[in-house]
Backbone as CSV, one residue per row, in Angstrom:
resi,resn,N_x,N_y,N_z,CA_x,CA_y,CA_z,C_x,C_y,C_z
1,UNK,52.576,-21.141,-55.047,53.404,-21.930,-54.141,54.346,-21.006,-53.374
2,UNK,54.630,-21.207,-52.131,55.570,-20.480,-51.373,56.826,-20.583,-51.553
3,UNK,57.541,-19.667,-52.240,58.582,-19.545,-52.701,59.801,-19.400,-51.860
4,UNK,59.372,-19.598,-50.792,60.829,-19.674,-49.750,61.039,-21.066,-49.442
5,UNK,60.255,-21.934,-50.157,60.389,-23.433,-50.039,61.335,-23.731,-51.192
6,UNK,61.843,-23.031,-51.789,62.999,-23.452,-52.513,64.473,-23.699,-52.338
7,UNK,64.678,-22.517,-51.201,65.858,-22.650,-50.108,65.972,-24.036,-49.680
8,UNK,65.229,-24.910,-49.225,64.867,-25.839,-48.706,65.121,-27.466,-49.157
9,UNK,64.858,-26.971,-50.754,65.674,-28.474,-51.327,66.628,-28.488,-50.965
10,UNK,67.666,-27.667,-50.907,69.226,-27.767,-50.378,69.272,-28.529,-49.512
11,UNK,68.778,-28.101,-48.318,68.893,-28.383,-46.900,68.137,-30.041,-46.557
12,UNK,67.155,-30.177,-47.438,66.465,-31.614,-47.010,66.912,-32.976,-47.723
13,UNK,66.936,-34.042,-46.995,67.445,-35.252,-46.811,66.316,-36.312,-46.257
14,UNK,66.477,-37.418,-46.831,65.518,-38.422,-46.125,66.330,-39.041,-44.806
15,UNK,65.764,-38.983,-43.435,65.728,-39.589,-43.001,65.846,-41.232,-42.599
16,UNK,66.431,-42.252,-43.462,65.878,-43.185,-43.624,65.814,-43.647,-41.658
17,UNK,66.938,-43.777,-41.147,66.729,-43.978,-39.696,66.449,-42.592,-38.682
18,UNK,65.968,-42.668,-38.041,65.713,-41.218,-37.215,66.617,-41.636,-35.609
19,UNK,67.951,-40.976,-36.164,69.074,-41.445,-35.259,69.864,-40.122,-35.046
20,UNK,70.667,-40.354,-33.781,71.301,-38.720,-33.509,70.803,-37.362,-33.451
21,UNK,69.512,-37.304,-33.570,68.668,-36.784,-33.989,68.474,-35.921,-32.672
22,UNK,69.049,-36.056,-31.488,68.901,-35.222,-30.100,67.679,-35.876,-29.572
23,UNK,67.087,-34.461,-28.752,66.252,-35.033,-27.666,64.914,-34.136,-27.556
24,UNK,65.046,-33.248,-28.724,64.059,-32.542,-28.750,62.243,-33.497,-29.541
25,UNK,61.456,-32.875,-29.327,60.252,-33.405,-29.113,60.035,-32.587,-29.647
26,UNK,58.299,-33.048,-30.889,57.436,-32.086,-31.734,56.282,-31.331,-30.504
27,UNK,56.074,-29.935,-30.560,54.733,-29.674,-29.779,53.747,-29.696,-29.821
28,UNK,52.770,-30.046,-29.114,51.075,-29.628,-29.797,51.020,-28.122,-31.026
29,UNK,51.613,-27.240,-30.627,51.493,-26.506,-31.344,52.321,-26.421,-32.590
30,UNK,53.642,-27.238,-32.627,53.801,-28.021,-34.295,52.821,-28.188,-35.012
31,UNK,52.430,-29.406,-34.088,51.494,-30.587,-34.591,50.541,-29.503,-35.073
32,UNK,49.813,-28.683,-34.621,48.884,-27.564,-35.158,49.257,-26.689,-36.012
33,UNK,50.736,-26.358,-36.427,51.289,-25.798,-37.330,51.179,-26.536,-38.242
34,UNK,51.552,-28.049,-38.589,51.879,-28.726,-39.597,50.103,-28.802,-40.181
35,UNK,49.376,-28.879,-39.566,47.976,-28.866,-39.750,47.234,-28.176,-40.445
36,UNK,47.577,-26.662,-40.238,47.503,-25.735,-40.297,47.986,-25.057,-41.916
37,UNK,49.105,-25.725,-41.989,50.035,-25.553,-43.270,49.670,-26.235,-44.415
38,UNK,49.327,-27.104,-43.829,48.643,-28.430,-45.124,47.298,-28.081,-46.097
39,UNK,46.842,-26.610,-44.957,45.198,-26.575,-45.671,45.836,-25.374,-46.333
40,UNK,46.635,-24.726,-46.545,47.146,-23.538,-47.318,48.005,-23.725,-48.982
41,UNK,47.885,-25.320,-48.839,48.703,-25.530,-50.036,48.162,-25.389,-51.232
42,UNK,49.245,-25.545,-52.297,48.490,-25.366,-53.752,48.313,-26.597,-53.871
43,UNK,47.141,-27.618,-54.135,47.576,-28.369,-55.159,47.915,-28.057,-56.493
44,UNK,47.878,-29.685,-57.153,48.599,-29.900,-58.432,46.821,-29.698,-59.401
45,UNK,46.043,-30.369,-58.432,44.592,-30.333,-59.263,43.308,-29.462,-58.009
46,UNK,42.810,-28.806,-58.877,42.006,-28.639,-57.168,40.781,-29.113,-56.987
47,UNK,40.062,-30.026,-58.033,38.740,-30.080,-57.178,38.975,-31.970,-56.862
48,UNK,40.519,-32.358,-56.292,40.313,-33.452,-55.730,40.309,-33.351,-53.933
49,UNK,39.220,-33.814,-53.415,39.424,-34.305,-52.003,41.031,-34.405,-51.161
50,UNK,41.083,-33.841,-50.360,42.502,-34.684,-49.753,42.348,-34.183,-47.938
51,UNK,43.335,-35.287,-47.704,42.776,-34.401,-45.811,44.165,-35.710,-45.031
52,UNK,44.790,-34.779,-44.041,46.061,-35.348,-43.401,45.421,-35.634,-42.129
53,UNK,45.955,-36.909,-41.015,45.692,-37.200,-40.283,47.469,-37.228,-39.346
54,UNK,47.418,-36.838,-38.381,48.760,-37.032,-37.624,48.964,-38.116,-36.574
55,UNK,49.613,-38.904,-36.798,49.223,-39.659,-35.367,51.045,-40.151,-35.064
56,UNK,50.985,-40.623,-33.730,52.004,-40.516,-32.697,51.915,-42.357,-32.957
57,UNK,53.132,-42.531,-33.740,54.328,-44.477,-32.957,54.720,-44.603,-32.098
58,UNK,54.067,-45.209,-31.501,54.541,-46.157,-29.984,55.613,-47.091,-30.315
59,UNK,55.168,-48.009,-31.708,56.002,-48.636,-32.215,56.713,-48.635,-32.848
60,UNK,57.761,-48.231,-32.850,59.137,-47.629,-34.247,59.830,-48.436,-34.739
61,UNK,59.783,-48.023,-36.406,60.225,-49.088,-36.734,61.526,-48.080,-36.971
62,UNK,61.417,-47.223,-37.587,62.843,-46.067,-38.193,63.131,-45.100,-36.981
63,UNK,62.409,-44.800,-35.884,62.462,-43.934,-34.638,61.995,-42.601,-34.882
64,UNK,60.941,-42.681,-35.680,59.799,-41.371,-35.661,59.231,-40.956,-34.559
65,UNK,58.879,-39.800,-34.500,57.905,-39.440,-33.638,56.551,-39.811,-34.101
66,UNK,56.245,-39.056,-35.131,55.102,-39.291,-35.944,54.640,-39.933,-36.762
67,UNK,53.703,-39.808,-38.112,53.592,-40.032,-39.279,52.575,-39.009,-39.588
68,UNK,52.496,-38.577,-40.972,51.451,-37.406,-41.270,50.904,-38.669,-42.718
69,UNK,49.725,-39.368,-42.506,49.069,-39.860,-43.278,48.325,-39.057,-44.396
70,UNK,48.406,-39.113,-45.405,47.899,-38.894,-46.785,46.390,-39.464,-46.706
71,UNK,45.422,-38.941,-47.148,43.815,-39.233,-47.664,43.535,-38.518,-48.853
72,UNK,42.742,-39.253,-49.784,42.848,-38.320,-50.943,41.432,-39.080,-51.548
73,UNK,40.659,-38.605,-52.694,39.802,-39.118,-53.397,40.401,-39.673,-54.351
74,UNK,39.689,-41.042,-54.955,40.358,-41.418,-56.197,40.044,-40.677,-56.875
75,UNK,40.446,-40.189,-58.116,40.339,-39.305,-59.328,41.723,-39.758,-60.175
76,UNK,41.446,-39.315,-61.460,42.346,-39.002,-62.426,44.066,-38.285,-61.941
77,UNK,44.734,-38.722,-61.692,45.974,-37.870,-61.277,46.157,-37.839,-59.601
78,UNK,45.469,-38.647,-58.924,45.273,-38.297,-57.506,46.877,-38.735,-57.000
79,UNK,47.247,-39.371,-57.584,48.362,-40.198,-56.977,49.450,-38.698,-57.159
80,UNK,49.912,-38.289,-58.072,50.490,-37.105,-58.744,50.534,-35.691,-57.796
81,UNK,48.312,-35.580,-57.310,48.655,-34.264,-56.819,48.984,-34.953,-55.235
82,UNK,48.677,-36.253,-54.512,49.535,-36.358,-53.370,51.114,-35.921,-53.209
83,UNK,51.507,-36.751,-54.063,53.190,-35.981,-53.954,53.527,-34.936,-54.207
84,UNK,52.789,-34.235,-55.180,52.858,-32.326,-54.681,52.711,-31.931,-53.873
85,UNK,51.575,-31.908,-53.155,51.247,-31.547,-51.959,52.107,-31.985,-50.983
86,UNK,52.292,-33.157,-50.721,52.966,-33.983,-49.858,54.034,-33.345,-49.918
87,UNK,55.237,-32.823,-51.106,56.545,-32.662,-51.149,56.444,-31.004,-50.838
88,UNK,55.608,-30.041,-50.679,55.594,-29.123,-50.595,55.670,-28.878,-48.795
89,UNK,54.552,-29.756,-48.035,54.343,-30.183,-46.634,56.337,-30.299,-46.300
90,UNK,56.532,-31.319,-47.164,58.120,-31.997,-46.458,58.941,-30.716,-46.384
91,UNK,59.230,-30.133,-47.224,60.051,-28.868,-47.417,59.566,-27.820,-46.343
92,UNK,58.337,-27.962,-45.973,58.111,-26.715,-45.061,58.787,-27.411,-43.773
93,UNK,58.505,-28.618,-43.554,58.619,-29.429,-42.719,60.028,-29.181,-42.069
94,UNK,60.927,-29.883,-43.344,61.937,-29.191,-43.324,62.497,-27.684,-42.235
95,UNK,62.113,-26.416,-43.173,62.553,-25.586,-42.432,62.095,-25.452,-41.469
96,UNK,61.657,-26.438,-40.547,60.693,-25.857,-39.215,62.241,-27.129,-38.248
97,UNK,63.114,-27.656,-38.987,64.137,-28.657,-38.195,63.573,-29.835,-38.110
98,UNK,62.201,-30.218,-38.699,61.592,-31.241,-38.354,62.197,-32.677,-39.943
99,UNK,62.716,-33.174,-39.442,63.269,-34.325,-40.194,61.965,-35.387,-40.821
100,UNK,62.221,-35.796,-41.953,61.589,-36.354,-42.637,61.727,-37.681,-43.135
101,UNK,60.582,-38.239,-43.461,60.822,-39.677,-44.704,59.427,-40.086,-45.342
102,UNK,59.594,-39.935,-46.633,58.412,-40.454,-47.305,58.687,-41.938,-47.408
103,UNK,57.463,-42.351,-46.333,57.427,-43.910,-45.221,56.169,-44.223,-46.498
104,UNK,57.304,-45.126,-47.860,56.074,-45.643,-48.740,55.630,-47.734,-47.850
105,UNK,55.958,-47.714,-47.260,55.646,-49.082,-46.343,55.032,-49.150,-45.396
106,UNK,54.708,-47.908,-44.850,54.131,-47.616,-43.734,52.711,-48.014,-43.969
107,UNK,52.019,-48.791,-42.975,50.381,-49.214,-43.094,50.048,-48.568,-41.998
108,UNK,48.635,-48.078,-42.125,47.892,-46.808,-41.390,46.695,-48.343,-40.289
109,UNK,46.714,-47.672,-39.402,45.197,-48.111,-38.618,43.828,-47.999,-39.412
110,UNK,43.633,-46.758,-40.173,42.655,-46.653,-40.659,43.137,-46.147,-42.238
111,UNK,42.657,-47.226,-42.854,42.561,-46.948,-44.642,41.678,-46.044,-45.506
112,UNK,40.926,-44.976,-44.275,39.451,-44.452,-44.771,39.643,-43.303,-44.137
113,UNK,39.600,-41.996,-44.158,39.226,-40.491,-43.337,38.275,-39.672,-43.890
114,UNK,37.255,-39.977,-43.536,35.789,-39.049,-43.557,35.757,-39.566,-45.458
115,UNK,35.343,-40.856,-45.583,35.369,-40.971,-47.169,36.473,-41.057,-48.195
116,UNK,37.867,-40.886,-47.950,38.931,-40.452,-48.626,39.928,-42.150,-48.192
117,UNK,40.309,-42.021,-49.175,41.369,-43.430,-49.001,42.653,-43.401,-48.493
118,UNK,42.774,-44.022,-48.341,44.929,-43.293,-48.116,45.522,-43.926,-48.853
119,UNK,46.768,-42.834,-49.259,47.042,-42.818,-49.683,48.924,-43.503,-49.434
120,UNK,49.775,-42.787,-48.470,50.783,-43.047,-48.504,51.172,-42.268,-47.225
121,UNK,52.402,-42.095,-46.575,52.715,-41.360,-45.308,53.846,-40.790,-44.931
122,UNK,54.177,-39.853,-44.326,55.182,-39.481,-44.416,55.826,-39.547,-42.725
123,UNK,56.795,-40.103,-42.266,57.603,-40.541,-41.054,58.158,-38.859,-40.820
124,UNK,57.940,-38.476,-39.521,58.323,-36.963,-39.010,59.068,-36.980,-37.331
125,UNK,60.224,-36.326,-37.121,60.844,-36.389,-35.915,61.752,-35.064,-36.095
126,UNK,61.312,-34.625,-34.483,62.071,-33.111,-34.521,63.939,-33.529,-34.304
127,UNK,64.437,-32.455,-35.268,65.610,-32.666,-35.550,66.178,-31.597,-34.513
128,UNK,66.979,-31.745,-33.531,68.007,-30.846,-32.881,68.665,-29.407,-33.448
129,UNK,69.360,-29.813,-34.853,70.313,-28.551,-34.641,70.550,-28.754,-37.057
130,UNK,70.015,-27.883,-37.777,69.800,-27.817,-38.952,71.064,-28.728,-39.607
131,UNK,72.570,-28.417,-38.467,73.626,-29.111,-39.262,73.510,-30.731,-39.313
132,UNK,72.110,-31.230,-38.761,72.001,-32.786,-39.236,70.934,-33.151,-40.422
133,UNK,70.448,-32.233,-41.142,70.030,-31.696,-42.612,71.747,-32.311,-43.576
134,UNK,71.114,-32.055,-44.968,71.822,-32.490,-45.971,72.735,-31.126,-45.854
135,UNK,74.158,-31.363,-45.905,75.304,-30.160,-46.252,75.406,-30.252,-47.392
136,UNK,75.923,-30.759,-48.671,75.945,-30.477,-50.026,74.989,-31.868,-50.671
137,UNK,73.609,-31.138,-51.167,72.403,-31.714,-52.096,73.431,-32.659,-53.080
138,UNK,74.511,-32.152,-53.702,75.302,-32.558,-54.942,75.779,-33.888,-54.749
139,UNK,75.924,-34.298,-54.011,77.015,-35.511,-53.274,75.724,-36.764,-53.207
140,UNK,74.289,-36.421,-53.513,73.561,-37.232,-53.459,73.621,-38.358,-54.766
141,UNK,73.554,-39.445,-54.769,73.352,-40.184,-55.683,71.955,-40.306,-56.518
142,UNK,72.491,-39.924,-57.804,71.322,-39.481,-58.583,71.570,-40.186,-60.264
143,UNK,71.270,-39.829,-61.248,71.176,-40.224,-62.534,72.018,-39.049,-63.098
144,UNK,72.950,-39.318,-64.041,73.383,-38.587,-64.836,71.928,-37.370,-65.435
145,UNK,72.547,-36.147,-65.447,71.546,-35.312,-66.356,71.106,-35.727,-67.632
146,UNK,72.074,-36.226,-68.455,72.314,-37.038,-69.673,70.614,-38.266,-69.796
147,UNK,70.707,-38.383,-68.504,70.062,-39.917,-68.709,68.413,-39.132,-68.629
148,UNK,68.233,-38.254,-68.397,66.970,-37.825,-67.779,66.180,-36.587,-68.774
149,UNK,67.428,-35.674,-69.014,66.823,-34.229,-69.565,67.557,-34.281,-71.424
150,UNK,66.835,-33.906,-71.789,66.742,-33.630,-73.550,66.920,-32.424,-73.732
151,UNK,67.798,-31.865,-74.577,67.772,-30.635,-75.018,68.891,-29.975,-73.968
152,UNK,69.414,-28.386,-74.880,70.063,-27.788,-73.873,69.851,-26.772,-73.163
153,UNK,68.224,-26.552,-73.094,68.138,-25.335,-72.018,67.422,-25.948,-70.640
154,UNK,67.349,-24.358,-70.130,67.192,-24.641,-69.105,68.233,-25.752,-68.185
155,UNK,69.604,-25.869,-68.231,70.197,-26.694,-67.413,70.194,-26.466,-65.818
156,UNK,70.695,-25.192,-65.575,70.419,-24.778,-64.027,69.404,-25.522,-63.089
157,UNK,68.150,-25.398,-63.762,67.095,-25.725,-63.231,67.108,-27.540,-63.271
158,UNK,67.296,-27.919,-64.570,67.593,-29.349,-64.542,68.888,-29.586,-63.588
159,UNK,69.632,-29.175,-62.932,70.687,-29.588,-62.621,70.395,-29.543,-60.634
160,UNK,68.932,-28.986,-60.345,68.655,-28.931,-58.949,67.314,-29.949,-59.060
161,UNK,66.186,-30.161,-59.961,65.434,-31.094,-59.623,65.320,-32.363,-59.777
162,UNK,66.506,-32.348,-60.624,66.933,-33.882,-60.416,67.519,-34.681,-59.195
163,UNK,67.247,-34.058,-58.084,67.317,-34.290,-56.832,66.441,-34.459,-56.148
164,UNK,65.388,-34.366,-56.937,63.382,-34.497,-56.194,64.227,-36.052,-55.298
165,UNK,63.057,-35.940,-54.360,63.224,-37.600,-54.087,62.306,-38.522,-54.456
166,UNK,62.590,-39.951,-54.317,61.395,-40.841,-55.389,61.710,-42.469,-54.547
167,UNK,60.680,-42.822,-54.742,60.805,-44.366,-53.800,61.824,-45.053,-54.415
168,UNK,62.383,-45.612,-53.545,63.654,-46.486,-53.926,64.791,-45.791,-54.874
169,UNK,64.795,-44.378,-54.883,65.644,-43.765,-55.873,65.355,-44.000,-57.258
170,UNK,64.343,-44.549,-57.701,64.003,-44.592,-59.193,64.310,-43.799,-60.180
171,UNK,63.947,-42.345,-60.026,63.892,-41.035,-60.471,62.934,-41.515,-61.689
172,UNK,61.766,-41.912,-62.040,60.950,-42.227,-63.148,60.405,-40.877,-63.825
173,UNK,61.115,-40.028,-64.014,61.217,-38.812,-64.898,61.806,-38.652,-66.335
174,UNK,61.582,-38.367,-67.315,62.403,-38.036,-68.628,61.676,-36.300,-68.982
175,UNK,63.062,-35.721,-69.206,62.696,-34.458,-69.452,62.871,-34.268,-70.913
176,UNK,62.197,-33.307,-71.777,62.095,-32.271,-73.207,62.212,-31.368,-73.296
177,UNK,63.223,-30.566,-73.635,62.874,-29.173,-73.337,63.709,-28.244,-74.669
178,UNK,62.375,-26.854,-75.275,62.924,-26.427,-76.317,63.379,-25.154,-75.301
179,UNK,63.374,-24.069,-75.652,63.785,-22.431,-75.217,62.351,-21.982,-74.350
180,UNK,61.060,-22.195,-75.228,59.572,-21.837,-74.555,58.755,-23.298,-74.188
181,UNK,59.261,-24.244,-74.326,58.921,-25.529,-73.105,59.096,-26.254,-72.716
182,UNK,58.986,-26.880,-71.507,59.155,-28.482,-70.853,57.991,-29.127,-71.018
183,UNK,58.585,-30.448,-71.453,57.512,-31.759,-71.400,57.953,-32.721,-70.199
184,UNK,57.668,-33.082,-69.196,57.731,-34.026,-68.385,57.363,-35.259,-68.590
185,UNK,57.437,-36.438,-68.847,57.078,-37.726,-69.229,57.410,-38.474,-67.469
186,UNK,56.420,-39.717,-67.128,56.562,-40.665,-66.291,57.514,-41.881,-66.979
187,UNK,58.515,-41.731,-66.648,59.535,-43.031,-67.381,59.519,-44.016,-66.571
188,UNK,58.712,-45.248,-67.399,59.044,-46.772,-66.497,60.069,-47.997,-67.500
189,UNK,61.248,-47.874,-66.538,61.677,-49.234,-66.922,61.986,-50.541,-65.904
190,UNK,61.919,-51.499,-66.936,61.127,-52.847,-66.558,62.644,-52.942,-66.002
191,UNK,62.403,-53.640,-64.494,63.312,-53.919,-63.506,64.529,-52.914,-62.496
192,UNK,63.626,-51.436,-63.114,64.358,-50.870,-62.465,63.815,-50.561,-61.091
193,UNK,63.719,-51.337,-60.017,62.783,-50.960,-58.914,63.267,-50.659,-57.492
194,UNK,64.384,-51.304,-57.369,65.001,-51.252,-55.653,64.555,-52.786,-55.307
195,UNK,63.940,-52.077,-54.237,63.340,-53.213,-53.050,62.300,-53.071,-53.404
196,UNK,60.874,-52.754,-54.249,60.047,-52.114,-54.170,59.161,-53.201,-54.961
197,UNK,58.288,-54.059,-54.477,56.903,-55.091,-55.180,56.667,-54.604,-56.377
198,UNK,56.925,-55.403,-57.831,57.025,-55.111,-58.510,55.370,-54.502,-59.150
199,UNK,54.370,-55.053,-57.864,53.218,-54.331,-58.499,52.632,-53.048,-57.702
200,UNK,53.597,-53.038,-57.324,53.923,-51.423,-56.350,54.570,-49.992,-57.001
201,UNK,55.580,-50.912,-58.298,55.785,-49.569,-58.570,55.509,-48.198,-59.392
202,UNK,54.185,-48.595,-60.180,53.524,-47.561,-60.953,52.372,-46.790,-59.910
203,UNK,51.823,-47.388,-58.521,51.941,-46.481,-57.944,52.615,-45.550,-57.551
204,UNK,54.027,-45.984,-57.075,54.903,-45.128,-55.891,55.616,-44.255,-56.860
205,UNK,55.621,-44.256,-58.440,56.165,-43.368,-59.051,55.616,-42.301,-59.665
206,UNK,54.009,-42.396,-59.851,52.671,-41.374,-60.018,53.231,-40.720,-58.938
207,UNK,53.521,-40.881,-57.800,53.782,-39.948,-56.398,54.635,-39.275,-56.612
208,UNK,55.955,-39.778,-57.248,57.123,-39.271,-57.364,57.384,-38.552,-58.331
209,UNK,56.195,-38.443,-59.240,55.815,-37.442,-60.638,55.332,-36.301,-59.957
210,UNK,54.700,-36.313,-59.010,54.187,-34.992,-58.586,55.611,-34.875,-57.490
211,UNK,55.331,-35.200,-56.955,57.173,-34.836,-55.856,57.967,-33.996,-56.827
212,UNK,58.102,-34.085,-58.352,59.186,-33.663,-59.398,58.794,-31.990,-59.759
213,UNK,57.800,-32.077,-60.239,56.738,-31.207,-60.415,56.597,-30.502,-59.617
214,UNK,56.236,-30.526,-58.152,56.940,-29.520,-57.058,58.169,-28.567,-57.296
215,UNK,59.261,-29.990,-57.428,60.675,-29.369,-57.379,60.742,-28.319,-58.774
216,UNK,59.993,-28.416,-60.118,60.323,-27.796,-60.907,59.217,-26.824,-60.957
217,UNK,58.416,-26.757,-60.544,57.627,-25.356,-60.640,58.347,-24.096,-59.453
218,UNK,58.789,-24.865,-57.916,59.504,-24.286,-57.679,60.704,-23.767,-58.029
219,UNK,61.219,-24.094,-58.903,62.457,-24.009,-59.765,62.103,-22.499,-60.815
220,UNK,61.480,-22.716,-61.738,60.594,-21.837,-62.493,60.187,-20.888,-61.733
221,UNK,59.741,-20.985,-60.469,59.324,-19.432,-60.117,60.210,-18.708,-59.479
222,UNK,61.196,-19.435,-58.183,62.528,-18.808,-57.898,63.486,-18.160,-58.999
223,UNK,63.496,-18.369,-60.626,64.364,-17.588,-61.549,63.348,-17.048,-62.102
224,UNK,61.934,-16.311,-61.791,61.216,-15.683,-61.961,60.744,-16.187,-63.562
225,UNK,60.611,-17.418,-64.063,59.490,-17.778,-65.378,58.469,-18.033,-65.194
226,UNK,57.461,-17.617,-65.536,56.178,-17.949,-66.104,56.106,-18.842,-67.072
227,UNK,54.631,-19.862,-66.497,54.569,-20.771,-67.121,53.267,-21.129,-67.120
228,UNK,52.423,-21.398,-68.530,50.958,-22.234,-68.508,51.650,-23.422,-68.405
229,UNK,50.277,-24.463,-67.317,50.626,-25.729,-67.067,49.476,-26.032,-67.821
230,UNK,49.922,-27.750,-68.628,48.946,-28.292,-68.952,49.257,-29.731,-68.432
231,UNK,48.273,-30.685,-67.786,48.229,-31.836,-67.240,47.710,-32.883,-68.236
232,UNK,48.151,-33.841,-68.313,47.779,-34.903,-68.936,46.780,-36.245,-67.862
233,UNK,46.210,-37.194,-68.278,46.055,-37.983,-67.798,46.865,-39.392,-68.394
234,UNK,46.776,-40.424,-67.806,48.004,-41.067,-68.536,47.273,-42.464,-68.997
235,UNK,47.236,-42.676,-70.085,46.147,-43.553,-70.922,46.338,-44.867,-70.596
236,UNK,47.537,-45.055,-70.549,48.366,-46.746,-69.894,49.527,-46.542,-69.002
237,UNK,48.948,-47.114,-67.889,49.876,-46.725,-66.764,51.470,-47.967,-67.336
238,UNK,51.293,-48.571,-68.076,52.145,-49.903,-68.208,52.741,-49.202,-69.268
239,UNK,52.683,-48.609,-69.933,53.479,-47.622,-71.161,55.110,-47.384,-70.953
240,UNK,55.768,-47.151,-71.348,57.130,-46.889,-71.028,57.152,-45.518,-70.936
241,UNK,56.237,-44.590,-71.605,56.851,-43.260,-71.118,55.227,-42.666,-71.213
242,UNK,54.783,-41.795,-70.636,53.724,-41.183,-70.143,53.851,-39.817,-69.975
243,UNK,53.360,-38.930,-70.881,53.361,-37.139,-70.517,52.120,-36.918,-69.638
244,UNK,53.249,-36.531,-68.730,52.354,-36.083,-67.205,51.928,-34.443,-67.659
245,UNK,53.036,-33.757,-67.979,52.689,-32.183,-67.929,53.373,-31.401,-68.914
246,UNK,52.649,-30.391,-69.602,53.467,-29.573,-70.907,53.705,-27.692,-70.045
247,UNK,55.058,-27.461,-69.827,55.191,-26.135,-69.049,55.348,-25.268,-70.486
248,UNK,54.410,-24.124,-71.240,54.927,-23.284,-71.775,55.279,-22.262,-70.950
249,UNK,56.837,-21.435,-71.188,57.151,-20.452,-70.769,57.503,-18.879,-71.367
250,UNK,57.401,-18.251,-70.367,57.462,-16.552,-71.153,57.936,-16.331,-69.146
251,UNK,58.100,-14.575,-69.877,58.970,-13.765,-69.021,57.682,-12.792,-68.883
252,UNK,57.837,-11.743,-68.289,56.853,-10.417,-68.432,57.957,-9.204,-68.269
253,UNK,57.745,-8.376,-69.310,59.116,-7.731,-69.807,58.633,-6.788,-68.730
254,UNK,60.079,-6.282,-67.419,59.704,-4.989,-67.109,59.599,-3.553,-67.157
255,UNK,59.532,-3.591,-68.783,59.235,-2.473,-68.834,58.020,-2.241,-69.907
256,UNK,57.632,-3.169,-69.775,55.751,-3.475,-70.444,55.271,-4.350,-69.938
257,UNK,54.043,-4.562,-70.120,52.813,-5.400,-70.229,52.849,-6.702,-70.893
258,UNK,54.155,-6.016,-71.715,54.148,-7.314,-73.456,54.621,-8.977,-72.699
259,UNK,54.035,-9.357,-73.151,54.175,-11.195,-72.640,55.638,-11.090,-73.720
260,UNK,56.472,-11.970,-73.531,57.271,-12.412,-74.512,57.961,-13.596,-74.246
261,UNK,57.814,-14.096,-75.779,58.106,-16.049,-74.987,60.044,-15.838,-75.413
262,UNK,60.577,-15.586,-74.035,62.323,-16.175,-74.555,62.712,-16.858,-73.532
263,UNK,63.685,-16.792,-73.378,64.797,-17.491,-72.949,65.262,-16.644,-71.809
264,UNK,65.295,-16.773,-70.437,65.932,-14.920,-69.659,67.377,-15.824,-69.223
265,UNK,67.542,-16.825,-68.896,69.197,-16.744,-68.749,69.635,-18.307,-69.540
């Protein structure tokens, strides 16, 4: 993953209205950048299908320029590696001034791209001048750390991805964590939803499991840890808690070869 996309959580904010926003316009050659960028990503899984379509609102409902539509194959986890991917896209997105919103309401013209379903979309409008980006990430309304992460390491890192973003602010995450690993769990509780159809929301939070997962692998590699990932599939989506992913970690000592599983700050 491109590690200068970590700078970037700071700076990014949802969009919910695309207002004040100036007068600048995306270019064809954005539009070919953002294109361009999408086929370079890591996913979360790789032998699932996925493929972005861009298209231009006439009709605004939030005052986008765009939308960058999601297509993906069904598979095991598909929902998961969209919002990786997807949240990796936003952040680049991001540093290019281009303002964002993961548009989970948004309905597409076409539900189908070359075989692939869609998935979900993301609302895009060029932003003027970076100081209409988020100034302090901290001030965002979020969940106590308390409520989310277990254990006492690794706080630093817990204390920036608990800012992933997630439909309706849910945050459907619970963290585990000893010295050599994180367990990630999908946490659903009954009525915690927003505005959001209540048979809507074990989709829109599979999305927001991988959106997390972004934020913390980027996390992990900006303080330089190594980590085997292991993925789960999730046996009952109706479960109250669901292990999405097990991170073991180690360092690589520099002044050997020797793997060693600790703790570096």
């Amino acid at each position: 993953m491109d590690k200068n996309l970590y700078e970037m959580i700071f700076k990014r904010k949802s969009f919910h209205l695309f207002r004040n926003i100036g007068n600048e316009h995306l270019t064809d050659e954005e539009i070919k950048g953002i294109e361009k960028e999408f086929s370079k990503l890591k996913p979360l899984i790789k032998d699932i299908k996925v493929n972005i379509k861009i298209v231009k609102k006439e009709s605004i409902l939030r005052g986008q320029e765009y939308c960058i539509l999601f297509y993906s194959e069904k598979k095991d986890n598909y929902l998961q590696n969209i919002g990786y991917l997807g949240e990796q896209l936003d952040l680049y997105l991001v540093s290019k001034n281009i303002g964002t919103l993961w548009f989970g309401i948004g309905k597409p013209d076409e539900k189908e791209l070359d075989g692939l379903d869609f998935v979900i979309m993301i609302a895009i409008a060029k932003v003027d001048s970076s100081d209409k980006f988020r100034k302090d990430m901290y001030k965002s309304k979020r969940k106590e750390l308390s409520e989310i992460w277990t254990g006492d390491n690794y706080l630093d890192i817990a204390n920036i991805v608990r800012f992933a973003p997630s439909a309706c602010n849910t945050q459907p995450w619970k963290v585990e964590t000893t010295d050599k690993e994180i367990k990630v769990y999908r946490y659903r509780k009954e009525g915690k939803r927003g505005i959001m159809p209540k048979d809507k929301v074990i989709y829109y939070n599979q999305i927001d499991i991988g959106i997390f997962l972004c934020f913390l692998e980027l996390c992990l590699e900006h303080n330089n840890i190594n980590y085997k990932k292991e993925l789960f599939i999730e046996k009952n989506h109706e479960s109250e808690y669901n292990l999405i992913a097990t991170y073991i970690l180690w360092y690589l000592s520099k002044k050997s070869s020797h793997i060693k599983n600790l703790l570096i700050f």
